[in-house]
C-alpha positions in Angstrom: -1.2 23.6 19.6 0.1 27.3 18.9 2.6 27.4 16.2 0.7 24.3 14.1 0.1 24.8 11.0 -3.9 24.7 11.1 -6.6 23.7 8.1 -6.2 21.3 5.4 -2.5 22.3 5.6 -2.5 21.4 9.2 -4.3 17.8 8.9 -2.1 16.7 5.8 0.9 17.3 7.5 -0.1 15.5 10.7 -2.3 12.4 8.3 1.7 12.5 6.7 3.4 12.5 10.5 1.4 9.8 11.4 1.8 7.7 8.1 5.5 7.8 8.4 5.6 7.0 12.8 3.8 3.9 11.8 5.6 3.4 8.5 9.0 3.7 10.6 8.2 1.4 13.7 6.7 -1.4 11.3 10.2 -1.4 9.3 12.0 -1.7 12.8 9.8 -4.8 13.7 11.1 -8.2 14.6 10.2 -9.4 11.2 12.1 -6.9 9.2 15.0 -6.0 12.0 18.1 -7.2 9.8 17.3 -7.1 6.8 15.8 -3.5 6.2 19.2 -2.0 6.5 20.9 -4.2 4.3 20.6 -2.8 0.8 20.8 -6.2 -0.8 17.6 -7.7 -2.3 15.6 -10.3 -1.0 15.0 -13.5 -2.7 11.2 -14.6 -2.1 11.2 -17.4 -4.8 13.3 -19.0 -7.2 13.2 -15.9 -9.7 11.2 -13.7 -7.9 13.7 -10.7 -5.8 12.1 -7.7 -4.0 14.2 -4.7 -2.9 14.2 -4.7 0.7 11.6 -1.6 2.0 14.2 1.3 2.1 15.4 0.7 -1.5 12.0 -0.5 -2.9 9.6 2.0 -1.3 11.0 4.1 0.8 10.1 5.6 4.1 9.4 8.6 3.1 7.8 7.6 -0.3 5.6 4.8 1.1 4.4 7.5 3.3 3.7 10.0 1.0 2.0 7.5 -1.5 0.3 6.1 2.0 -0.9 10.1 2.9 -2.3 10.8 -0.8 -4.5 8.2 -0.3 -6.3 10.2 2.5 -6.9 7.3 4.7 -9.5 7.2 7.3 -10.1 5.3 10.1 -13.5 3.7 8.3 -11.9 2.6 5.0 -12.0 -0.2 3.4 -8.7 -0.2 1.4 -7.9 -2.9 -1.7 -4.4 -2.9 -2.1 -3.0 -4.3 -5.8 0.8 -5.9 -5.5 1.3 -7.3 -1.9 4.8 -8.1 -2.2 6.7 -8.4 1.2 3.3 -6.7 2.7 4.7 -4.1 4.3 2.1 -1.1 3.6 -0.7 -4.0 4.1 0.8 -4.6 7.3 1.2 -0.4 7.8 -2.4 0.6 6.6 -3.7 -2.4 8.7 -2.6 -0.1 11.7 -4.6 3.1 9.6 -7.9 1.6 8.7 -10.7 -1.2 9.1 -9.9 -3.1 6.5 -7.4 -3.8 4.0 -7.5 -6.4 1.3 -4.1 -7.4 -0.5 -3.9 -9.2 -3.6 -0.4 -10.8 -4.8 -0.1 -12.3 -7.6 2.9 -14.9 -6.8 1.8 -17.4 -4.4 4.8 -17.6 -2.2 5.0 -13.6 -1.8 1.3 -14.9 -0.2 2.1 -16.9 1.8 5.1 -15.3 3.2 2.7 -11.9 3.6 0.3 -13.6 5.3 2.5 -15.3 7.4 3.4 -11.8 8.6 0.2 -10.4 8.9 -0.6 -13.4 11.6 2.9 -12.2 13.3 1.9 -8.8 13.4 -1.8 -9.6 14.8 -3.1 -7.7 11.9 -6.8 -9.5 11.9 -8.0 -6.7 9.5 -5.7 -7.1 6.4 -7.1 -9.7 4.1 -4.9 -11.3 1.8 -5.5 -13.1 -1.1 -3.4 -14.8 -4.3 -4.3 -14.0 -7.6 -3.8 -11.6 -10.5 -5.0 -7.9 -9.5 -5.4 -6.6 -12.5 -9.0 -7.7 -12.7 -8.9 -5.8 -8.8 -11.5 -7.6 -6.1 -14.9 -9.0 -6.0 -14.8 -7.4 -1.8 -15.7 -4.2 -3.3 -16.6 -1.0 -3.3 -13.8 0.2 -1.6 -13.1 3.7 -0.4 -9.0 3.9 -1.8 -7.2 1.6 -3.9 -3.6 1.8 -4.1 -2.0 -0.3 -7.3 2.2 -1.0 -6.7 2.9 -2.1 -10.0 2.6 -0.4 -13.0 0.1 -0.2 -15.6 0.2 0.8 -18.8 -3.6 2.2 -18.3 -5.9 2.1 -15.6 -8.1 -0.7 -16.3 -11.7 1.0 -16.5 -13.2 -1.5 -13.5 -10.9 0.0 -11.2 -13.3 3.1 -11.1 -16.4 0.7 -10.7 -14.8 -1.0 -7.6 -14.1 2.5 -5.7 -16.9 4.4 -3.6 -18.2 7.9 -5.4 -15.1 10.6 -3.6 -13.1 6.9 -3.1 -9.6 7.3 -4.2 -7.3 5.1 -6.4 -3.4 5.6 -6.7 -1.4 4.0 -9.1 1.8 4.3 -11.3 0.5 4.5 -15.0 3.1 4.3 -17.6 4.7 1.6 -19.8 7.1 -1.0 -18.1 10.7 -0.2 -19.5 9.0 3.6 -20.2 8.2 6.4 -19.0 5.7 6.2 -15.8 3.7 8.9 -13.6 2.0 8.2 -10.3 -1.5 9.1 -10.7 -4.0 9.6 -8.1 -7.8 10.2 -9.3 -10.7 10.7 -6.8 -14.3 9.5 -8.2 -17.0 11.6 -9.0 -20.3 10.9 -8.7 
C-alpha cells in the first residue's frame, strides 16, 4: 500500500500489528472478559497469585516480546512459564505448534482448561519444571517468562540453527535484562 513503510522496516511493523490485534482480541475473550480490567491479582492456588495480563505482561509488551521472536507460520514454539496461558493461547493463533510448560500443576490445569475453550488444538501443554526445557525438541523459538540467573546451556541445543530464544536473564531480587539470542550454526 503507498505510504507503508516497505522492507524489514515494513514487515516488523506489520509481524508487531498483527501480534498485538491477536494479543488484544484474546484479552477481550469470554475467558478473560472481567477480570483483565481489574488491576487486582488473581489467586490460581493457595500461594500462588498472577497479575492479571495488563499488569503482568502488558499489551503492548507481550506483543513486543511476542514480535522479537519473529514467529512464522511453520514454528514450532516451546514456551517456558505457562502461567494463566495467555501468549500460549495468542501464539497458538501465530504458529503450528506451541508447547507450554508450567511448573505449578494447577496453573496446568487451569491453562489447559483454556486452551480446550479456545479450540487451540495446536498448543501443547505440559506440568513440570522448564528449566531442564522439553524433550519435543528442536524448536525454532523459545520464549522463557521467568527469570534466570543464566541461560541454561541446553536451551541452545533444543533451538534449530537461526532458531531464536528470548528470555529475561538476571538475578531474582536483581537486576535483569531481556535477552534475545538467534543460533548460529
Amino acid at each position: 500500500m503507498p505510504g507503508e513503510p516497505s522492507g524489514m522496516a515494513g514487515t516488523a511493523m506489520r509481524r508487531r500489528g498483527r501480534v498485538l490485534a491477536l494479543a488484544l482480541g484474546l484479552v477481550l475473550s469470554d475467558w478473560l472478559r472481567g477480570w483483565i480490567f481489574t488491576g487486582f491479582p488473581w489467586a490460581l492456588t493457595g500461594h500462588v497469585w498472577i497479575a492479571t495480563p495488563a499488569a503482568q505482561i502488558s499489551a503492548w509488551g507481550g506483543a513486543l516480546i511476542l514480535s522479537a521472536l519473529g514467529l512464522e507460520p511453520q514454528n514450532r514454539v516451546l514456551e517456558i512459564g505457562t502461567g494463566s496461558g495467555y501468549t500460549a493461547a495468542v501464539m497458538g493463533a501465530m504458529v503450528k505448534r506451541v508447547y507450554t510448560i508450567e511448573r505449578f500443576a494447577r496453573l496446568h490445569q487451569a491453562a489447559q482448561a483454556r486452551f480446550r475453550a479456545l479450540k487451540r488444538d495446536n498448543v501443547i501443554a505440559s506440568q513440570a519444571d522448564g528449566a531442564a526445557g522439553s524433550t519435543e525438541g528442536p524448536f525454532d523459538r523459545i520464549v522463557v517468562w521467568p527469570a534466570m540467573e543464566a541461560l541454561p546451556r541446553g536451551f541452545s541445543d533444543l533451538v534449530v540453527p537461526g532458531g531464536i530464544i528470548v528470555c529475561p536473564v538476571g538475578e531474582g531480587d536483581g537486576r535483569q535484562v531481556l535477552v534475545r539470542l538467534t543460533k548460529v550454526g
